[in-house]
C-alpha positions in Angstrom: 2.4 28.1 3.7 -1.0 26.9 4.7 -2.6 23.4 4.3 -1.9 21.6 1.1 -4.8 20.2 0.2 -6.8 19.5 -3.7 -10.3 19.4 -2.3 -13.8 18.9 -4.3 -16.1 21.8 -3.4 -18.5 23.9 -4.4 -17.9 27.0 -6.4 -20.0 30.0 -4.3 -20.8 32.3 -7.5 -18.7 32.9 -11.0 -18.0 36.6 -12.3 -17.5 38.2 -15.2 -14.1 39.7 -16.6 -14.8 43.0 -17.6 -14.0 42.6 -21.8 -13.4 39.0 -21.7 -15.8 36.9 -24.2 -14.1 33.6 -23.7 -13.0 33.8 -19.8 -14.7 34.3 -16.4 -13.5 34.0 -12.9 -14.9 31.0 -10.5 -15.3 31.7 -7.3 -14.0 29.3 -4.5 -14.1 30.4 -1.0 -12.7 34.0 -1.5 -10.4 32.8 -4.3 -11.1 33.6 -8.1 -10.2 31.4 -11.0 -10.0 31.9 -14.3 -12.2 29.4 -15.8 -13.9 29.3 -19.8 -17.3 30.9 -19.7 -20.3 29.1 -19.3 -18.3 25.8 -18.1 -19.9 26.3 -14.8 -22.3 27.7 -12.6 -23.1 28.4 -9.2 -23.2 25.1 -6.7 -21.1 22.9 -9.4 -19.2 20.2 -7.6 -15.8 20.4 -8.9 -12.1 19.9 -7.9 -9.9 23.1 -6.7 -6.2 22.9 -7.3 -4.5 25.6 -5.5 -1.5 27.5 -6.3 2.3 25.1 -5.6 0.1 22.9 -7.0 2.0 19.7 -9.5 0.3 18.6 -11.6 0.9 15.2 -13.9 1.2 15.1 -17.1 -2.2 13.2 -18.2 -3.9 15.6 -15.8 -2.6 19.1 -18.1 -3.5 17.1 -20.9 -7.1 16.5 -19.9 -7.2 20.5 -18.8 -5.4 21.2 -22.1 -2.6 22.8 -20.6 0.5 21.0 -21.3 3.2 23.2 -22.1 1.6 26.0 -20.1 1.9 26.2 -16.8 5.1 27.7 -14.5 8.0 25.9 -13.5 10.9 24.4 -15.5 8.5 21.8 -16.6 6.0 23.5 -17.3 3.7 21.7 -14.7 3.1 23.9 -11.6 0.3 26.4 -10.7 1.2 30.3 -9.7 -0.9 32.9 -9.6 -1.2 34.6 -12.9 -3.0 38.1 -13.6 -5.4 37.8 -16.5 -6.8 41.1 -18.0 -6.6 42.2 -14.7 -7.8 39.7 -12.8 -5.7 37.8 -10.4 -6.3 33.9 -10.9 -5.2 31.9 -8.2 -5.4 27.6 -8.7 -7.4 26.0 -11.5 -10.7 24.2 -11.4 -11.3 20.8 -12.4 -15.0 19.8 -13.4 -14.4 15.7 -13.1 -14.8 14.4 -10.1 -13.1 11.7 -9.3 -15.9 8.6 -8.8 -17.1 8.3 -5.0 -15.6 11.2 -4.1 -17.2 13.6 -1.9 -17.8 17.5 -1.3 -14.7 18.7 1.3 -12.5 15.6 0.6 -9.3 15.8 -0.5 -8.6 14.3 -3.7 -4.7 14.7 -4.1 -3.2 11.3 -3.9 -6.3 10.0 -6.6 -5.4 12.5 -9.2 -1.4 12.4 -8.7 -1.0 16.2 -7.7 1.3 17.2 -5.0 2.9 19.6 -3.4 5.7 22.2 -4.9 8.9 21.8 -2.6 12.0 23.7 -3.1 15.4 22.3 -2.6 17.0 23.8 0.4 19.6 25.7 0.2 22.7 24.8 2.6 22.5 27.5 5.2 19.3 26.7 6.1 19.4 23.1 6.2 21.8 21.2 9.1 21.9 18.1 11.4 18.9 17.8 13.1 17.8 15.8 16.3 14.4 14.0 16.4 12.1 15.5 19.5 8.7 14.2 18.4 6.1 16.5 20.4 8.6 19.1 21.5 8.3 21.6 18.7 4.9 23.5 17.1 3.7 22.6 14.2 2.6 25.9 13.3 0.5 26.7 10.3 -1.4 29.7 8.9 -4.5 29.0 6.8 -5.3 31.5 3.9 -8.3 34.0 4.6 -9.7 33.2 0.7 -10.4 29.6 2.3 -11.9 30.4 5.3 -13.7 33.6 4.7 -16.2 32.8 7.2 -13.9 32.6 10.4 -13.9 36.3 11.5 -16.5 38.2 13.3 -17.7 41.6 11.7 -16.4 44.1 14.2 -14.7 41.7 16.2 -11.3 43.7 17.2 -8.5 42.0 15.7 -5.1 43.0 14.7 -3.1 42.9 11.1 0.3 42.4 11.4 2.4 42.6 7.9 3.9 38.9 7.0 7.3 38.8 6.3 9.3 37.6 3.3 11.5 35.4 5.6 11.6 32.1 7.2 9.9 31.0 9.8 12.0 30.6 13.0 10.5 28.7 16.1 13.0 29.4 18.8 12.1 27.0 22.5 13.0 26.7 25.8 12.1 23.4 27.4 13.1 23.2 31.2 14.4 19.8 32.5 15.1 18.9 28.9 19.1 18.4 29.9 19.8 17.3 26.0 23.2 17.6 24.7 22.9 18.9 21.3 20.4 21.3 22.3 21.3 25.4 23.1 22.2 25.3 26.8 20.8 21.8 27.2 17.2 23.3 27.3 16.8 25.5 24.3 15.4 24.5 20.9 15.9 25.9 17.1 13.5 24.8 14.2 12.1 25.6 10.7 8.4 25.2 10.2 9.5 22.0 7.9 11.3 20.7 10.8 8.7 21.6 13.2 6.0 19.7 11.3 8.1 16.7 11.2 9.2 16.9 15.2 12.7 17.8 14.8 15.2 20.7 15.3 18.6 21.6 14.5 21.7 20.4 16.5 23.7 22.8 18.2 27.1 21.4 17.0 29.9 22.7 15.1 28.5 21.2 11.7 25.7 23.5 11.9 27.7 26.5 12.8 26.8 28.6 9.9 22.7 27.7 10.4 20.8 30.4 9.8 17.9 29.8 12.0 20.8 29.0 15.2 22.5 32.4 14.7 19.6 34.4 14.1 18.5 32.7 17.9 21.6 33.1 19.8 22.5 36.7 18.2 19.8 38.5 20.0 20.0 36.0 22.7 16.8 34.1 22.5 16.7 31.1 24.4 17.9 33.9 27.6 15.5 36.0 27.1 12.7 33.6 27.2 14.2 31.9 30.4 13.8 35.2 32.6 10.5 36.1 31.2 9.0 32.6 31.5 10.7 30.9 34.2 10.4 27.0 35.0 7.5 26.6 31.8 7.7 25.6 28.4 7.4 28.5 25.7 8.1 29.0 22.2 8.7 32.4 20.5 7.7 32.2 17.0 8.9 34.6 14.7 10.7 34.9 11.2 14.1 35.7 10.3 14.7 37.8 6.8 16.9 40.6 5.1 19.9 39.3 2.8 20.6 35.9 1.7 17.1 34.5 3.1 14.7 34.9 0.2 14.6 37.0 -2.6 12.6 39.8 -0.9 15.5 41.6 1.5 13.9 45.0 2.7 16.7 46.7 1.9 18.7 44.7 4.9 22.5 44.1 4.4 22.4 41.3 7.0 19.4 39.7 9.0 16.9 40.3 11.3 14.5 38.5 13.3 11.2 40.0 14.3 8.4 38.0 16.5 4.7 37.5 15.5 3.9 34.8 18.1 4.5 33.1 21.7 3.4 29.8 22.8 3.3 29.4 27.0 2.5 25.8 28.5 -0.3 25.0 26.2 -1.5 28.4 24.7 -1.0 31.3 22.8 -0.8 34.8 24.2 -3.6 36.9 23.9 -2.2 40.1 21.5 -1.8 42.1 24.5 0.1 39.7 26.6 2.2 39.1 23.9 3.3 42.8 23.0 3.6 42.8 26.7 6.1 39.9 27.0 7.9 41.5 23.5 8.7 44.3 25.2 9.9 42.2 28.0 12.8 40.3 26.0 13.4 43.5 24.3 13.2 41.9 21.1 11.6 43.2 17.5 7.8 42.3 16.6 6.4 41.8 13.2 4.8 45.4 12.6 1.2 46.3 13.4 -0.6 48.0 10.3 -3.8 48.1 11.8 -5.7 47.5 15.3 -10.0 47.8 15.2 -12.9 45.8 14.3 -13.2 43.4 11.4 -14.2 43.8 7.9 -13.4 42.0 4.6 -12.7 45.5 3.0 -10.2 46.9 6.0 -8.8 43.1 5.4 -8.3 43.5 1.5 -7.5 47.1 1.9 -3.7 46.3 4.6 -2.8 43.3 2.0 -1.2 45.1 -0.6 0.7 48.0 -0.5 4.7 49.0 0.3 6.5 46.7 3.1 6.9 49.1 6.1 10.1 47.7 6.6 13.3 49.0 5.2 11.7 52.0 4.3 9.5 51.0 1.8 12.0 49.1 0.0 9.4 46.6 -1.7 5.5 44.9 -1.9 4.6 43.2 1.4 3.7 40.1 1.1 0.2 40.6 3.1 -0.7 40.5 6.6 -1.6 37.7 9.1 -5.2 38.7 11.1 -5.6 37.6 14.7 -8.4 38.4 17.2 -7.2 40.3 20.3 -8.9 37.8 22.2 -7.8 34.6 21.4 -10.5 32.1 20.4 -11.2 29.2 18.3 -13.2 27.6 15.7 -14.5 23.7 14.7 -13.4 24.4 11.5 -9.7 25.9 11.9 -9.1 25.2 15.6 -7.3 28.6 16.5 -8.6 31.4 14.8 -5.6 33.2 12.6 -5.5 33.3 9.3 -3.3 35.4 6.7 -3.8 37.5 3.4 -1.3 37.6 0.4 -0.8 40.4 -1.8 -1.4 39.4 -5.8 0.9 41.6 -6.2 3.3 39.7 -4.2 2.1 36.4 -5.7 2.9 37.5 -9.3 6.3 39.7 -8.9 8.6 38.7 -12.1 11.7 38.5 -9.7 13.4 35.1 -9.1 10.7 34.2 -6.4 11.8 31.9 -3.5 9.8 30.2 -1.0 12.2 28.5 1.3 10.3 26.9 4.8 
């Protein structure tokens, strides 16, 4: 999950839908919305709301869409497909007064965020460790389509159907509750918030704790990085994690990231250090210079994991080089797969 955010922009271009006399797509950043035709134009200020979006009730009654939305009441944005057309968030053409172009207008129009409840494997006591833990977020390509370089080289690794799974060593720490004293476990909620889970006999059955000390983890990271802080980011999936499995009859835990004293591993240090721990990486569908269309083109398609088993869910782009941007900071950013946003399973979206 990227960002939440309800921001006023400006919509880049509107297209038409191929057979559509009452519809047309809006176009925000990269995303498309399905919009009535001729409600706006080019340059319009208005009021994107993206997808997990909630919206109140005298909010979908201004839109007219009471009743009509996803959700068991009815009042949350998905992606839809619309005579073809994948729709992602809805458009708002009142601007709420003083309001201005890139602010976020959330808390004045009552929307907020979608969270899921839980579920008890993955949740557990936790320790507060403000500043210890990354809080480690991946902003969508359709809202940044500006960031890459053409031909810069980058790399595409597929994105996972998991949970995310930051897994720490902390030298010095000396903490109780923590995995050999030294050695942290969080979720990406948790990380955001500064806390992990305790390594105690409640959370005995935690999912992100066994996936960490079944291959190992905190070990591993010790011998490679001796004496320094660093965090291997990764994301643990397969059965009873989300309702994508890839065909797994337990879990696994593959890498995408690693954090040393301050910075990020360039891609080749990090398939370097990988190999090191002689522990599983996120997969690599493609390694060359950067285009839109060689983005677009790795997004959808089969998982390579599990054979095939399912969609991906889309990939995650990264330059080989690190760098970063004023406007992101670190320059990563990931693609989702409309087909994975719209699949008619029981979708979950555990953090």
């Amino acid at each position: 999950m990227s960002t939440f955010t309800v921001s006023v922009v400006r919509i880049r271009a509107v297209e038409p839908i191929p057979d559509a006399d009452a519809i047309e797509l809006a176009v925000i950043g990269d995303y498309r919305a399905v919009v009535r035709k001729g409600q706006f134009s080019a340059g319009d200020l208005v009021v994107y709301m993206p997808e997990a979006s909630v919206v109140p009730a005298p909010l979908l009654e201004e839109l007219g869409l009471t009743g009509k939305l996803d959700g068991s009441e009815r009042n949350r944005i998905k992606a839809r497909r619309l005579r073809g057309c994948l729709s992602q968030g809805l458009v708002l053409g009142r601007v709420p007064e003083g309001a201005v172009e890139g602010q976020d207008v959330a808390g004045l129009l009552g929307v907020v965020k979608y969270e899921p409840v839980v579920p008890a494997h993955m949740a557990g006591e936790v320790a507060n460790l403000h500043g210890m833990p990354l809080k480690y977020d991946i902003e969508n390509y359709k809202r940044h389509p500006d960031v890459f370089l053409d031909g810069e080289e980058v790399e595409f690794s597929e994105k996972t159907h998991g949970t995310f799974t930051g897994v720490a060593v902390i030298p010095g720490l000396d903490h109780p509750e923590m995995v050999g004293g030294d050695g942290l476990v969080y979720s990406k909620g948790l990380g955001e918030k500064g806390l992990v889970f305790k390594d105690n006999a409640v959370n005995e059955a935690n999912l992100y704790l066994r996936a960490a000390k079944a291959l190992g983890l905190h070990q591993a990271i010790r011998d490679v990085f001796p004496g320094v802080r660093a965090h291997v980011l990764g994301e643990t999936f397969g059965a009873g994690v989300q309702d994508l499995t890839y065909g797994a009859k337990g879990r696994q835990f593959a890498a995408f990231d690693i954090w040393v004293d301050g910075s990020f591993l360039g891609r080749d240090d990090f398939a370097k250090a990988i190999a090191e721990m002689a522990i599983e990486r996120m997969p690599v569908l493609y390694r060359g210079p950067f285009s839109r269309e060689e983005l677009y083109r790795h997004t959808d398609g089969a998982t390579v994991i599990g054979e095939g088993a399912h969609m991906r869910e889309g990939v995650v782009a990264v330059p080989v080089v690190e760098r970063r941007v004023d406007s992101i900071g670190r320059v990563i950013l990931k693609s989702v797969s409309g087909d994975y946003l719209t699949r008619k399973s029981k979708a979950t979206e555990f953090n």
